[in-house]
PDB file of N, CA, C and O in Angstrom:
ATOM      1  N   UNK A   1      11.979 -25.469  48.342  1.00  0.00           N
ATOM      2  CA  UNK A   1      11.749 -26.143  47.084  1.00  0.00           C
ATOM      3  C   UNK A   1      13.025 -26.087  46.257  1.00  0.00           C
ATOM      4  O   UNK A   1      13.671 -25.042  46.335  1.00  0.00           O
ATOM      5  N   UNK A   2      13.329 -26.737  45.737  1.00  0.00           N
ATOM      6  CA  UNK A   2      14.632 -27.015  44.866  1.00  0.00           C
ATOM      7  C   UNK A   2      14.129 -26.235  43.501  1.00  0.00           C
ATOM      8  O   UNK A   2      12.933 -26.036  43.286  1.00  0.00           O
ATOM      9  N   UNK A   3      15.237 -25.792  42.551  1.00  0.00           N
ATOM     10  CA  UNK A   3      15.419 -25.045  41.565  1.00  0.00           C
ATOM     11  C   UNK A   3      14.971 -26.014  41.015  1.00  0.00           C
ATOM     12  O   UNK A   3      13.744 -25.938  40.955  1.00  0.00           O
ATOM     13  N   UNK A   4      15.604 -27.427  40.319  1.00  0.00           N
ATOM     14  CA  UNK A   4      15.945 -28.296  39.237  1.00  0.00           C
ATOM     15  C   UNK A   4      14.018 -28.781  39.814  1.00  0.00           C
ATOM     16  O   UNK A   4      13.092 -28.247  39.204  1.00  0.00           O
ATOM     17  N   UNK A   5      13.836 -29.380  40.510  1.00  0.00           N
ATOM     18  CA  UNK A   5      12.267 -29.702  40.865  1.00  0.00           C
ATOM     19  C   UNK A   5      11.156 -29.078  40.179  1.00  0.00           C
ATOM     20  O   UNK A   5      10.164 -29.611  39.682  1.00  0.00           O
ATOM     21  N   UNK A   6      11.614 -27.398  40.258  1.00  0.00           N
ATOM     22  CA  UNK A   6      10.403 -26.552  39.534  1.00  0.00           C
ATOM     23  C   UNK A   6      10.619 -26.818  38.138  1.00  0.00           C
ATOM     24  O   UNK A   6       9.686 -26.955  37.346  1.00  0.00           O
ATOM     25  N   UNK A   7      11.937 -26.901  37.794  1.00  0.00           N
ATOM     26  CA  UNK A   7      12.480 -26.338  35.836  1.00  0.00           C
ATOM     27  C   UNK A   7      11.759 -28.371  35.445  1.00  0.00           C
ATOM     28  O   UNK A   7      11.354 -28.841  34.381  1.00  0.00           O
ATOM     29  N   UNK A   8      11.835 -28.747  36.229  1.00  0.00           N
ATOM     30  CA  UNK A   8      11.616 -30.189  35.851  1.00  0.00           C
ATOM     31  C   UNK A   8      10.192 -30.359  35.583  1.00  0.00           C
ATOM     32  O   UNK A   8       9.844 -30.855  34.511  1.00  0.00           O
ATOM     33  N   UNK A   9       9.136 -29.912  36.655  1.00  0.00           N
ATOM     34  CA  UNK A   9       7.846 -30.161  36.269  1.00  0.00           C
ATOM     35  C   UNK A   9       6.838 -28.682  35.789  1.00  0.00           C
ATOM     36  O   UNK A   9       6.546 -27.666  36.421  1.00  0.00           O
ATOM     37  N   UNK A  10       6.508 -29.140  34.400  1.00  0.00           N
ATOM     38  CA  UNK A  10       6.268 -28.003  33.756  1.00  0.00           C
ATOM     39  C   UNK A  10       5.158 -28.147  33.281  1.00  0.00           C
ATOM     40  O   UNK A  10       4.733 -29.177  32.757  1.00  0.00           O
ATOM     41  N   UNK A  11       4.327 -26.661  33.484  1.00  0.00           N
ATOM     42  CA  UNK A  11       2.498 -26.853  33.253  1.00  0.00           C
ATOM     43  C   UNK A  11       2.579 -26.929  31.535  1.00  0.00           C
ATOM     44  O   UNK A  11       3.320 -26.702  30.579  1.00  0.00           O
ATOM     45  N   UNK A  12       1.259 -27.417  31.908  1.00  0.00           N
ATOM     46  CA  UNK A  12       0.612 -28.130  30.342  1.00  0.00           C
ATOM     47  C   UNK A  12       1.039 -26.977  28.897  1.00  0.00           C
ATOM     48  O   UNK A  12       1.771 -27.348  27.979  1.00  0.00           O
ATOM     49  N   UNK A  13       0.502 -25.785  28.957  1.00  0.00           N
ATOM     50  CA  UNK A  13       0.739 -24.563  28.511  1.00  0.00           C
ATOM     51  C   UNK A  13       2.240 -24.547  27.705  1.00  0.00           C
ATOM     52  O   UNK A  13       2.432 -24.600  26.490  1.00  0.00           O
ATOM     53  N   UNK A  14       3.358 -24.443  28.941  1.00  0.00           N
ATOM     54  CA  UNK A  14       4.357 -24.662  28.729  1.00  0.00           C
ATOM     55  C   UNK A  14       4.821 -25.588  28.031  1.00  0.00           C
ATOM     56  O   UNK A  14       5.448 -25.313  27.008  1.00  0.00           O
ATOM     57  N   UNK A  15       4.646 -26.709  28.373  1.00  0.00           N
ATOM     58  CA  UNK A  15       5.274 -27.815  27.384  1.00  0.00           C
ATOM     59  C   UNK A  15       4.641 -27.918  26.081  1.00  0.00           C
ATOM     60  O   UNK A  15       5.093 -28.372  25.030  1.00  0.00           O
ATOM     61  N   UNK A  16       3.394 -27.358  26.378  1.00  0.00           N
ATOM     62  CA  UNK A  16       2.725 -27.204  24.545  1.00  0.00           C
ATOM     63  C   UNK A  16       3.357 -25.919  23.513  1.00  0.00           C
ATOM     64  O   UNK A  16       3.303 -25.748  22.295  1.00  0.00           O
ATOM     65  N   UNK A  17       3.903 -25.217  24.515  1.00  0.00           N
ATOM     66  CA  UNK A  17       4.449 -23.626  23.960  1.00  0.00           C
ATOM     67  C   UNK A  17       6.005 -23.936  23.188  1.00  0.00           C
ATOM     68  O   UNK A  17       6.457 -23.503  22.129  1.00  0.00           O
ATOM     69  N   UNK A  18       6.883 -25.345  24.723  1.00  0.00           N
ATOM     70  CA  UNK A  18       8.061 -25.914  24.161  1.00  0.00           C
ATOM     71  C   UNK A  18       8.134 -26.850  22.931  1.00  0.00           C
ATOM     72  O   UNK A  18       9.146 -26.986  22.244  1.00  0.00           O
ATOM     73  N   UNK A  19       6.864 -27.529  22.709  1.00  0.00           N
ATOM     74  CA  UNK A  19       6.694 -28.580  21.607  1.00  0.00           C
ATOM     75  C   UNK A  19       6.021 -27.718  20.327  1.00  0.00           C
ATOM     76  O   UNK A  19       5.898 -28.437  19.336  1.00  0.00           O
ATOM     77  N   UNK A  20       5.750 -26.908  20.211  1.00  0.00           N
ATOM     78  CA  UNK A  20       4.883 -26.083  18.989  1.00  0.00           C
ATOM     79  C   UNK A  20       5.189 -24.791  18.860  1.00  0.00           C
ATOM     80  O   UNK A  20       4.235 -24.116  18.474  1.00  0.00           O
ATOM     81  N   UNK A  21       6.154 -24.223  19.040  1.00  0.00           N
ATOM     82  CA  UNK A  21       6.677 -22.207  19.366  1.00  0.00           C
ATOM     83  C   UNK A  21       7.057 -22.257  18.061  1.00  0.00           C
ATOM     84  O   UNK A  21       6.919 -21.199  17.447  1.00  0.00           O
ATOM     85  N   UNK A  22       7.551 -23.305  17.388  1.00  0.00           N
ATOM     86  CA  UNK A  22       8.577 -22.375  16.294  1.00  0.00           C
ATOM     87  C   UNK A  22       7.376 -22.861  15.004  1.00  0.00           C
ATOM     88  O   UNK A  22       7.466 -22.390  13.870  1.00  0.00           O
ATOM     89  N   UNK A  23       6.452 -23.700  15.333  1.00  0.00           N
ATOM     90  CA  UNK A  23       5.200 -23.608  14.422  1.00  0.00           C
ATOM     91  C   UNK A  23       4.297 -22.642  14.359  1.00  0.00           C
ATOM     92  O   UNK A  23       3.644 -22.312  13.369  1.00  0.00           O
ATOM     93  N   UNK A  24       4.262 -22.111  15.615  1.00  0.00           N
ATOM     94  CA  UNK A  24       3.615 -20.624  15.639  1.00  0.00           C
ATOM     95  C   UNK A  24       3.905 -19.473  15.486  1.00  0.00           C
ATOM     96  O   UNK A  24       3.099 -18.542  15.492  1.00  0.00           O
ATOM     97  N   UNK A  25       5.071 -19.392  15.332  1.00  0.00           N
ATOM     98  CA  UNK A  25       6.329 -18.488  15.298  1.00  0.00           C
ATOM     99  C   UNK A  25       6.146 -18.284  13.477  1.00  0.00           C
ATOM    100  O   UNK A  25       6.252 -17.227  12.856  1.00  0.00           O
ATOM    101  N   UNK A  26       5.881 -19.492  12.991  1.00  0.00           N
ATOM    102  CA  UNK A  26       6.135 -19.692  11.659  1.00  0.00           C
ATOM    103  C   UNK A  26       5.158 -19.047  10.927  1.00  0.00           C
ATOM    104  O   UNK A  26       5.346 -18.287   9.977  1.00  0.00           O
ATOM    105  N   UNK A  27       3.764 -19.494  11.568  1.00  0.00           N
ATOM    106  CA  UNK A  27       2.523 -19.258  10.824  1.00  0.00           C
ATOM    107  C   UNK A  27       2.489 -17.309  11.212  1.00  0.00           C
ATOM    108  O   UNK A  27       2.332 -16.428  10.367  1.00  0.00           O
ATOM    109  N   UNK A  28       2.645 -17.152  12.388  1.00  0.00           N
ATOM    110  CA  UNK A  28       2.301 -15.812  12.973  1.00  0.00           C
ATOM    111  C   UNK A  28       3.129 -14.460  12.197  1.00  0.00           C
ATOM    112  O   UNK A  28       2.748 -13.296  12.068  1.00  0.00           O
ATOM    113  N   UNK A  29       4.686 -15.274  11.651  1.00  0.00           N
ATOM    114  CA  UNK A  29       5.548 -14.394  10.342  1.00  0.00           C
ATOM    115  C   UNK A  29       5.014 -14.305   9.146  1.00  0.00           C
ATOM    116  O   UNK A  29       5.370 -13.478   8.306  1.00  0.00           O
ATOM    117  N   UNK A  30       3.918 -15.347   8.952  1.00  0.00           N
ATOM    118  CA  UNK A  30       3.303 -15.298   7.283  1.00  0.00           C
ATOM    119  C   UNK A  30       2.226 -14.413   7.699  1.00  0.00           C
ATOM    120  O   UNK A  30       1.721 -13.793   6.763  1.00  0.00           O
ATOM    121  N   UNK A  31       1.726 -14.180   8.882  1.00  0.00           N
ATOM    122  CA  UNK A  31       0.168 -13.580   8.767  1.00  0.00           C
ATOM    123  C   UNK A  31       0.765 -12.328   8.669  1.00  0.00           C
ATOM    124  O   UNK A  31       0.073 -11.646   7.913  1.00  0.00           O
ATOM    125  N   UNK A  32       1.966 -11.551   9.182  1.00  0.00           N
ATOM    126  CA  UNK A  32       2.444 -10.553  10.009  1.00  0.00           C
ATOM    127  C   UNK A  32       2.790  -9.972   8.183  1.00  0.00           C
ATOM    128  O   UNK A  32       2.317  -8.944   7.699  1.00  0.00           O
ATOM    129  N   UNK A  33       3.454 -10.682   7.659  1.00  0.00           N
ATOM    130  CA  UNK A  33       3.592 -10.069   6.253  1.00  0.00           C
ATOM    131  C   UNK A  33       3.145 -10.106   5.067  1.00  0.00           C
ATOM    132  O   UNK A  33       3.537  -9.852   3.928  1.00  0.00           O
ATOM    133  N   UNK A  34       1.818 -10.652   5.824  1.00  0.00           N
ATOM    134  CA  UNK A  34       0.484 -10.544   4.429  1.00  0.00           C
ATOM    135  C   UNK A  34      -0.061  -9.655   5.008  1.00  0.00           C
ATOM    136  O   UNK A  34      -0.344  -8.810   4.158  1.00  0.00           O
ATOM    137  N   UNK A  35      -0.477  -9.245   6.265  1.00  0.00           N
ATOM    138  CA  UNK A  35      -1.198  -7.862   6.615  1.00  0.00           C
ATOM    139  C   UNK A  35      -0.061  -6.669   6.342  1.00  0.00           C
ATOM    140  O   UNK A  35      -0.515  -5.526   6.294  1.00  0.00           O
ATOM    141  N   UNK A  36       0.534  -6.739   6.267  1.00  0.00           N
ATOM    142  CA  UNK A  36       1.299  -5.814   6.011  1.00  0.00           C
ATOM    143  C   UNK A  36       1.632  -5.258   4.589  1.00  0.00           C
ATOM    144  O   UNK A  36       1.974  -4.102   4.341  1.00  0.00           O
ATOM    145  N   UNK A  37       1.433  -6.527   3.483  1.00  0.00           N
ATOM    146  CA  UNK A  37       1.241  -6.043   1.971  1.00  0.00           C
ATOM    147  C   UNK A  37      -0.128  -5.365   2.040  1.00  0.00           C
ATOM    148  O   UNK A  37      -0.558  -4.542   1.233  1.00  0.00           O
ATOM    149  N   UNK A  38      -0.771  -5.854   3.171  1.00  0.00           N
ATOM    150  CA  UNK A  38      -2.505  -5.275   2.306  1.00  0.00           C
ATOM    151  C   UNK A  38      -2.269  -3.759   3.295  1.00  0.00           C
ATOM    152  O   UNK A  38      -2.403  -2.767   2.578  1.00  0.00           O
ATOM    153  N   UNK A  39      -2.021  -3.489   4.449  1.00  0.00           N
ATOM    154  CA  UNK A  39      -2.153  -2.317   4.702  1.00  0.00           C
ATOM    155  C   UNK A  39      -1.306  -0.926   4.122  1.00  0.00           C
ATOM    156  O   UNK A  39      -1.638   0.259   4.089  1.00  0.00           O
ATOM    157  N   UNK A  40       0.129  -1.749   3.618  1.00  0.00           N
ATOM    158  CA  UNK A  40       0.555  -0.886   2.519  1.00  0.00           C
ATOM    159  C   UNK A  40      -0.060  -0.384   1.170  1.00  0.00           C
ATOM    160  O   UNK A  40      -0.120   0.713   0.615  1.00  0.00           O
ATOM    161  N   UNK A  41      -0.553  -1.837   0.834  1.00  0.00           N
ATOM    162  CA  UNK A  41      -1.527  -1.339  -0.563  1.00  0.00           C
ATOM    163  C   UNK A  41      -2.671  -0.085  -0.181  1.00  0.00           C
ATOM    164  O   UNK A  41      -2.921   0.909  -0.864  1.00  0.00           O
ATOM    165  N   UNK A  42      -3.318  -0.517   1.249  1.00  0.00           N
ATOM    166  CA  UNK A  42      -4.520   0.107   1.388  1.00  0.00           C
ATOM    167  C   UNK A  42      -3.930   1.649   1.609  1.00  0.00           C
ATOM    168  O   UNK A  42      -4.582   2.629   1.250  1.00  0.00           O
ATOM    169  N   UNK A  43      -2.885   1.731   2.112  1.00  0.00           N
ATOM    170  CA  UNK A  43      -2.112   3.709   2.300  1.00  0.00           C
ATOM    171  C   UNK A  43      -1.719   4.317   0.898  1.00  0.00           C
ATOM    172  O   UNK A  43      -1.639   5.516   0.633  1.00  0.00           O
ATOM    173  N   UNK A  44      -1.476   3.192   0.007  1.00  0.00           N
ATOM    174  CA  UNK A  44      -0.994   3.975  -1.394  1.00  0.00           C
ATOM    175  C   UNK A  44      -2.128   3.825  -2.027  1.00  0.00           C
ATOM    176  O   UNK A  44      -1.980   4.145  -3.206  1.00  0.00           O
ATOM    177  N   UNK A  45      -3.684   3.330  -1.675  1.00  0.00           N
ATOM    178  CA  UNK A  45      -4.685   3.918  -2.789  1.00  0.00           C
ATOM    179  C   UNK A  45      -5.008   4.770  -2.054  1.00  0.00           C
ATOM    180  O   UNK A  45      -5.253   5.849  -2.593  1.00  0.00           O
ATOM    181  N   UNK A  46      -5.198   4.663  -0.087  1.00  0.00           N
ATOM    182  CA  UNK A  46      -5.600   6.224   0.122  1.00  0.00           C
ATOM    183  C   UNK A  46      -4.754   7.410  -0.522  1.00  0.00           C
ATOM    184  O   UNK A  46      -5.412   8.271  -1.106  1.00  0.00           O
ATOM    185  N   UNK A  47      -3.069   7.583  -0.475  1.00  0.00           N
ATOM    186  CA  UNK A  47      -2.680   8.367  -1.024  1.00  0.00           C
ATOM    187  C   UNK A  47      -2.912   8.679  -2.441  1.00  0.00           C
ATOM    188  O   UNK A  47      -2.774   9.830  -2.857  1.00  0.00           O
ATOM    189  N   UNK A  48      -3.344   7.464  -3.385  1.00  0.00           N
ATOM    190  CA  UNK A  48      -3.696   8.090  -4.739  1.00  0.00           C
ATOM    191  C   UNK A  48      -4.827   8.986  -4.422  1.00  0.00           C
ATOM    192  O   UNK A  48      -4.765  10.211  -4.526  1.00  0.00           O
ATOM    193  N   UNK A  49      -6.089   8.175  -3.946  1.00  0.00           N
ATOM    194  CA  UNK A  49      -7.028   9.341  -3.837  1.00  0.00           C
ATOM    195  C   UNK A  49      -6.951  10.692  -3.606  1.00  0.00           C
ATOM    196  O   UNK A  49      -7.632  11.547  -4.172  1.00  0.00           O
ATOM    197  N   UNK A  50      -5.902  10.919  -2.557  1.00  0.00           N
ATOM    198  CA  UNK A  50      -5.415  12.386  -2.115  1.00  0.00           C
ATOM    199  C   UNK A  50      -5.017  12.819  -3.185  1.00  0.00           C
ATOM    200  O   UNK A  50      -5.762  13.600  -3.776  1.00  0.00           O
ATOM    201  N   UNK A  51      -3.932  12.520  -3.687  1.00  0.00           N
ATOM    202  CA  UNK A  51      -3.373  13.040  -4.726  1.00  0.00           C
ATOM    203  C   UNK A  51      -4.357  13.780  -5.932  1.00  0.00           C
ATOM    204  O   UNK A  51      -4.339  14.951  -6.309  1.00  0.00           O
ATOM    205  N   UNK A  52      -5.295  12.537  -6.429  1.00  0.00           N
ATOM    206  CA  UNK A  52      -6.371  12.991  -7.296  1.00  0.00           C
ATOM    207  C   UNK A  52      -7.343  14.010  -6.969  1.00  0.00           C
ATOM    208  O   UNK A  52      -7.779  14.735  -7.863  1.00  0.00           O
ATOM    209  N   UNK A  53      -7.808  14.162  -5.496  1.00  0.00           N
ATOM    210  CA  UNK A  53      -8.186  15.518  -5.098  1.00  0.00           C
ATOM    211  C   UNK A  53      -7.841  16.655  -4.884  1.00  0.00           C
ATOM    212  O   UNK A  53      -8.549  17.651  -5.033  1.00  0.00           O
ATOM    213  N   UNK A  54      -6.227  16.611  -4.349  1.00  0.00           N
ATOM    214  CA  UNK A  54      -5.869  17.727  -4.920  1.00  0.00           C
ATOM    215  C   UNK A  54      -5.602  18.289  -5.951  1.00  0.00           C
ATOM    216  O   UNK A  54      -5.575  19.512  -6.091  1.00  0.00           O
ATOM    217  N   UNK A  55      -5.353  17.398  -6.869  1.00  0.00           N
ATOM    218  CA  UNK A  55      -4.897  17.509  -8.388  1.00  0.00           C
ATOM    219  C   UNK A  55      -6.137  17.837  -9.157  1.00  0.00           C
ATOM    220  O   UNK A  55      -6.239  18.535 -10.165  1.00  0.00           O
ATOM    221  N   UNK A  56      -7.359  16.990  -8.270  1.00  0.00           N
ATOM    222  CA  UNK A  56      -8.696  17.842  -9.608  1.00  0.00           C
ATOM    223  C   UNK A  56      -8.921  16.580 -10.466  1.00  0.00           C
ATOM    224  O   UNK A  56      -9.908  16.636 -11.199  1.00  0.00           O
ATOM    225  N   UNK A  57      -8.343  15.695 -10.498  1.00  0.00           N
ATOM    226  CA  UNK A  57      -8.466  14.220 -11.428  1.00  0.00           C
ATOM    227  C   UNK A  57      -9.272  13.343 -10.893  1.00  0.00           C
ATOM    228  O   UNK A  57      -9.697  13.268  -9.740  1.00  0.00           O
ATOM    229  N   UNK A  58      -9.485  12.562 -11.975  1.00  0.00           N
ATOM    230  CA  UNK A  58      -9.951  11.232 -11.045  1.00  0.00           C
ATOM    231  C   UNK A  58     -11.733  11.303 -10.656  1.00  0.00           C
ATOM    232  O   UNK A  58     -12.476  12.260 -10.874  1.00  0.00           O
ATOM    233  N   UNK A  59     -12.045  10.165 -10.115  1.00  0.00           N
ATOM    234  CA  UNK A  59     -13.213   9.929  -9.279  1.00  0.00           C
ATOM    235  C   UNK A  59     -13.293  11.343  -7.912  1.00  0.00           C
ATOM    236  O   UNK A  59     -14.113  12.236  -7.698  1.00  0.00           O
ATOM    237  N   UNK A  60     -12.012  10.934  -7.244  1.00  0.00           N
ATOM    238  CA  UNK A  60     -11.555  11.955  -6.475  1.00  0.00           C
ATOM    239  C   UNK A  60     -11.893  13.388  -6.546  1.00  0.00           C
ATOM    240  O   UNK A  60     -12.710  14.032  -5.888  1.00  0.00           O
ATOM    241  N   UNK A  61     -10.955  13.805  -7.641  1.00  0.00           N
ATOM    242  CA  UNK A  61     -11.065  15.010  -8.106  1.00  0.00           C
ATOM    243  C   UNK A  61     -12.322  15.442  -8.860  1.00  0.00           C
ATOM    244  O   UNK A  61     -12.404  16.607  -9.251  1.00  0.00           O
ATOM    245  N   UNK A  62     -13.109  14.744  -9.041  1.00  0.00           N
ATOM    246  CA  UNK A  62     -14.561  14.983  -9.188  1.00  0.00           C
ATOM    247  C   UNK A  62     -15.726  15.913  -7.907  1.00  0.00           C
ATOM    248  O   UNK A  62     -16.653  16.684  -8.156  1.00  0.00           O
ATOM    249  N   UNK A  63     -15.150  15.404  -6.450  1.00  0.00           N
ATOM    250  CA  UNK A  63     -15.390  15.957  -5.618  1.00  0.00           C
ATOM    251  C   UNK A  63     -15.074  17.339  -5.281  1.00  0.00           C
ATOM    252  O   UNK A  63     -15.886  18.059  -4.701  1.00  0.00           O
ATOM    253  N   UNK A  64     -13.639  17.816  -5.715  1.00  0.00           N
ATOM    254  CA  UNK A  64     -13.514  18.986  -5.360  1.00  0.00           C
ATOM    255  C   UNK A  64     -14.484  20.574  -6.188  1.00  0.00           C
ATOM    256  O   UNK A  64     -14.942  21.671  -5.869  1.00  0.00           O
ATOM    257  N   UNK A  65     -14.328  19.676  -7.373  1.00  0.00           N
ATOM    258  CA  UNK A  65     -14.730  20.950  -8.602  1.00  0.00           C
ATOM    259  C   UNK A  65     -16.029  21.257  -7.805  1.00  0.00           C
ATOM    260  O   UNK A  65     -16.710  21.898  -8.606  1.00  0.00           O
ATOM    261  N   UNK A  66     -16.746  21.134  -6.620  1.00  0.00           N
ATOM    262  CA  UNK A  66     -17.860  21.093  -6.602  1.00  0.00           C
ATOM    263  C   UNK A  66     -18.117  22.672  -5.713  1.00  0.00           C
ATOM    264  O   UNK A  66     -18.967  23.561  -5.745  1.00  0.00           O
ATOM    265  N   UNK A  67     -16.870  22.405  -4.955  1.00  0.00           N
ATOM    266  CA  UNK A  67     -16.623  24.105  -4.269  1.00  0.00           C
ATOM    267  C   UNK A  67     -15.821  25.234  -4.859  1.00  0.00           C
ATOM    268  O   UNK A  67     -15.819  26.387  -4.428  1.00  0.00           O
ATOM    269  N   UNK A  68     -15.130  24.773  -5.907  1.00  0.00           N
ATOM    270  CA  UNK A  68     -13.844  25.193  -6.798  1.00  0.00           C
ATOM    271  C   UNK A  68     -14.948  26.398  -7.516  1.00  0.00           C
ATOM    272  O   UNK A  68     -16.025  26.097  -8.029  1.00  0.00           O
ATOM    273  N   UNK A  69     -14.464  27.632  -7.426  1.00  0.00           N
ATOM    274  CA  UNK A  69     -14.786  28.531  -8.788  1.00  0.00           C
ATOM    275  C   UNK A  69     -14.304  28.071 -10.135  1.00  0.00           C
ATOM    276  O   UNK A  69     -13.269  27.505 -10.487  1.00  0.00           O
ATOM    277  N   UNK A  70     -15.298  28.459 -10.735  1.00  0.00           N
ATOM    278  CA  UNK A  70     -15.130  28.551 -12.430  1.00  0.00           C
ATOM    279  C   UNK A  70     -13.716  29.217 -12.950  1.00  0.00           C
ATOM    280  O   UNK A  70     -13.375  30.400 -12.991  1.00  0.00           O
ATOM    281  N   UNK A  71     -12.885  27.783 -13.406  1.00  0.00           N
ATOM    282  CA  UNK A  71     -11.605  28.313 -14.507  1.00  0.00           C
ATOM    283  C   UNK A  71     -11.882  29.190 -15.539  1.00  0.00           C
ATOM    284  O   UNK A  71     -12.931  29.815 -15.700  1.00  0.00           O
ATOM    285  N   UNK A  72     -10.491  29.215 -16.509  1.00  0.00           N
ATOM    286  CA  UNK A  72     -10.896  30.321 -17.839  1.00  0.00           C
ATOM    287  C   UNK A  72     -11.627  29.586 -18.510  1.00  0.00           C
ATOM    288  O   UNK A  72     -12.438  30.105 -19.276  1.00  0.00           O
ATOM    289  N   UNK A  73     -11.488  27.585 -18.349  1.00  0.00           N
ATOM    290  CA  UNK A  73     -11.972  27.170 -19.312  1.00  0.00           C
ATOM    291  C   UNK A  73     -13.270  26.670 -19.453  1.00  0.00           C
ATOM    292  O   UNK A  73     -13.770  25.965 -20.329  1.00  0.00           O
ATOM    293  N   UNK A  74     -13.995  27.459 -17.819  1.00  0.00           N
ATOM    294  CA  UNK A  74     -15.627  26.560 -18.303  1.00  0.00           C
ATOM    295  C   UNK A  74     -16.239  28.243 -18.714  1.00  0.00           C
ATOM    296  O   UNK A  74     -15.541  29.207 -19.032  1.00  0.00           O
ATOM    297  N   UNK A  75     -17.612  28.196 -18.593  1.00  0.00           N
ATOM    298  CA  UNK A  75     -18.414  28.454 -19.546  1.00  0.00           C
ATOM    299  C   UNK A  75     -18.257  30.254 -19.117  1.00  0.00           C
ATOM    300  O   UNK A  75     -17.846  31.162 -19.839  1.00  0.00           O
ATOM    301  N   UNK A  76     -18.889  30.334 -17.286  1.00  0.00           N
ATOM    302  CA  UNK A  76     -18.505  31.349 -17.067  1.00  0.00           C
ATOM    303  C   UNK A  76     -17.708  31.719 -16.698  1.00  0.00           C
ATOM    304  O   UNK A  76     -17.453  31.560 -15.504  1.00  0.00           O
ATOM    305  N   UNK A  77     -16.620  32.641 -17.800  1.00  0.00           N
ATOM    306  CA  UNK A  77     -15.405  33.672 -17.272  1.00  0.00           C
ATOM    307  C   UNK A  77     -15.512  34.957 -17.356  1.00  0.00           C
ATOM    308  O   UNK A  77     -16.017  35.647 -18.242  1.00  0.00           O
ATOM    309  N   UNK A  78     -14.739  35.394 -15.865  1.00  0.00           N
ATOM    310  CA  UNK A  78     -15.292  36.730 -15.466  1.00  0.00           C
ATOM    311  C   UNK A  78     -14.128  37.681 -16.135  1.00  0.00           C
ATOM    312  O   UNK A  78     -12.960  37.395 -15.871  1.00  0.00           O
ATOM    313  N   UNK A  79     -14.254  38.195 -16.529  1.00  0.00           N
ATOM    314  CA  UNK A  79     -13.538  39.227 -17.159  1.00  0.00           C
ATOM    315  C   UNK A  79     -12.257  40.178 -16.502  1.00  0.00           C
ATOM    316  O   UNK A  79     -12.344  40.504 -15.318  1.00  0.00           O
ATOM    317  N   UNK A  80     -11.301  40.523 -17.155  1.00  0.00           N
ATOM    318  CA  UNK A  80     -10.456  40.673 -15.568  1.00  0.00           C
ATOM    319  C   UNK A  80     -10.386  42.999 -15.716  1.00  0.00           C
ATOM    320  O   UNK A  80     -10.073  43.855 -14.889  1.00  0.00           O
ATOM    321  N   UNK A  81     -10.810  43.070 -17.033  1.00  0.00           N
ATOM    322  CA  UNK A  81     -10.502  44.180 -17.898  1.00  0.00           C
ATOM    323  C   UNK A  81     -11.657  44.919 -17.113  1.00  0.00           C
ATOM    324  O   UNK A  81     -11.466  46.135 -17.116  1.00  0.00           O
ATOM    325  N   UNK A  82     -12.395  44.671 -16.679  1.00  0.00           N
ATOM    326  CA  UNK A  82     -13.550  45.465 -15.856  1.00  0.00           C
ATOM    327  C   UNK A  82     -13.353  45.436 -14.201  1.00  0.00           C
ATOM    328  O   UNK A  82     -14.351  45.454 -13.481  1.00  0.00           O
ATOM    329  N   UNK A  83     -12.127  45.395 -13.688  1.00  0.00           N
ATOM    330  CA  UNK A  83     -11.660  45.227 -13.008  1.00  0.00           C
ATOM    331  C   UNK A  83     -10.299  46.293 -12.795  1.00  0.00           C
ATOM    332  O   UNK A  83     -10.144  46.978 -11.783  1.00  0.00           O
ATOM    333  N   UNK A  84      -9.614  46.279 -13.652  1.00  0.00           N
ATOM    334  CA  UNK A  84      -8.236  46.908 -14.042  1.00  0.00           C
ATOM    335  C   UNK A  84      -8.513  48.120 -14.516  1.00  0.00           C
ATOM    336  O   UNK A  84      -9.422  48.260 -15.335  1.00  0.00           O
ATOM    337  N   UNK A  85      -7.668  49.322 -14.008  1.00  0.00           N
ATOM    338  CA  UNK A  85      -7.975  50.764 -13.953  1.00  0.00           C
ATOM    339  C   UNK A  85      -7.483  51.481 -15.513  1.00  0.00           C
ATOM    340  O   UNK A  85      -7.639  52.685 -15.716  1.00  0.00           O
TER     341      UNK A  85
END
């Protein structure tokens, strides 16, 4: 079979891939960097959330106080003088 014979007759696929690549090429760069604003957005509200749970703030930080002992500033504080020699 001759080289130039094969490069000459080319399946359907192909010649639709040669007539339309850089239209798909085009659309497939806009999708590629709109998912990519939203999955960035979506890592910096997971990281706010983190942040706010460890920090104790927030919706977030609403969750933790729930295992957290009592600060100096809620109701019960334990005394440290009955403790100390």
């Amino acid at each position: 079979m001759d080289a130039t014979a094969a490069a000459a007759t080319q399946s359907g696929l192909t010649t639709w891939v040669m007539s339309n690549g850089q239209i798909v090429l085009f659309f497939s760069q806009l999708a590629y960097w709109f998912f990519m604003v939203v999955f960035i957005g979506y890592g910096v509200a997971q990281y706010k959330r983190w942040v706010n749970f460890q920090l104790g703030t927030g919706h977030s930080g609403q969750l933790r106080r729930d295992g957290v002992k009592p600060t100096a500033d809620d109701e019960h504080v334990i005394s440290i003088e009955e403790f100390v020699e």
